[in-house]
N, C-alpha and C positions, 0 to 999 in steps of 0.2 A: 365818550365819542370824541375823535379829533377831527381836525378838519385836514383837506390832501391838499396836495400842491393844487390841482386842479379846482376848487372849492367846493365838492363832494365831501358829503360827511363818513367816517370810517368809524369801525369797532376799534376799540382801543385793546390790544392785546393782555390778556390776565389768564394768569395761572392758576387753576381750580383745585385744591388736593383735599380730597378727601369726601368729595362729593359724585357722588352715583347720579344720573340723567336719568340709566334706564331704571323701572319699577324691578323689583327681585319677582314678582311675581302681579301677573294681570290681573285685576279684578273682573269678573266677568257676572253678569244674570245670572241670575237660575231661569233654564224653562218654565214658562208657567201654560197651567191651562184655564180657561173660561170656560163657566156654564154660562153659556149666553139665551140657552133658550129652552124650555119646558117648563113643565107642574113643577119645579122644584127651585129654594132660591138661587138669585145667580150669585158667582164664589169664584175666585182665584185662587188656585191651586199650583205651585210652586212642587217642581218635578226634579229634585237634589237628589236623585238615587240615579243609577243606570239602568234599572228597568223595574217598570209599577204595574200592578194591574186592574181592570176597572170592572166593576161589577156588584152585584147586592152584599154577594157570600161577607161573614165576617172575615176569611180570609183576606178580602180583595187591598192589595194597600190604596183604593181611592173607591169610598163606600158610595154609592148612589142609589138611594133607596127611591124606586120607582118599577112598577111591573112590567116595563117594556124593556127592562135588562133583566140579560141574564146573568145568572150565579157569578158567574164569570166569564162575562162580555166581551172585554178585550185587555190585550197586551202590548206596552209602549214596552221599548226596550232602545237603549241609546247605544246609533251606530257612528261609524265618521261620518256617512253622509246624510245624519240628523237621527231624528229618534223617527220609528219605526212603529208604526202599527198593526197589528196582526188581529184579526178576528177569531177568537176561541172557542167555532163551531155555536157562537151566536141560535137564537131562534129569531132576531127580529134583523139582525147581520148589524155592517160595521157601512158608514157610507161616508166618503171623502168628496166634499166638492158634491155633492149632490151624483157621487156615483156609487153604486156600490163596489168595495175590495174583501178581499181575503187579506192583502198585505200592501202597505203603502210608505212611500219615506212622505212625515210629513214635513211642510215648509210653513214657513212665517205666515200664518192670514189663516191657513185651512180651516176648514168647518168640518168637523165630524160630527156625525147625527148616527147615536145609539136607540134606536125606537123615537121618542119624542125627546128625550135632549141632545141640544144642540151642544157641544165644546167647539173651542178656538184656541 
């Protein structure tokens, strides 16, 4: 730093070569989700795919072994404006915020409640 005529401190001017400021590429999270609540333990779950599905079946890519899901419960599927839930004709449904949906974008905080577990 130099000092101005004024006695304000100033940047002193230098020439940078070869040195990049911006990241070539953002690091960002993964979505994750929480079992925060029911008969089963609670677990973070980390959602690196564009879309998963939740349910018993061994197909389901996020297994939750409890009788108040079904086979195949529900459908996250990642859109621009967040990832997406969808209820796959459920028998105990899909509930957001204490409501129930058929389809919902979720947002940061939400609680879904599949029968007796609770995710976040």
């Amino acid at each position: 730093m130099e000092d101005t005529l004024d006695g304000r401190l100033a940047f002193a001017k230098t020439e940078a070569t070869g040195i990049s400021m911006l990241p070539k590429r953002i690091a960002r999270r993964p979505h994750m989700l929480q079992i925060i609540g029911g008969d089963i333990p609670h677990r973070t779950i980390p959602l690196t795919s564009d879309s998963a599905c939740i349910g018993r079946a061994q197909e389901a890519d996020i297994r939750i072994m409890t009788a108040d899901l079904s086979r195949m419960h529900l459908q996250l599927t990642r859109t621009r404006r967040g990832f997406e839930c969808r209820d796959l004709g459920s028998r105990n449904g899909v509930y957001v915020n204490l409501v129930r949906v058929e389809s919902a974008i979720l947002r940061e905080g939400d609680h879904i409640q599949l029968g007796n577990v609770v995710l976040m």
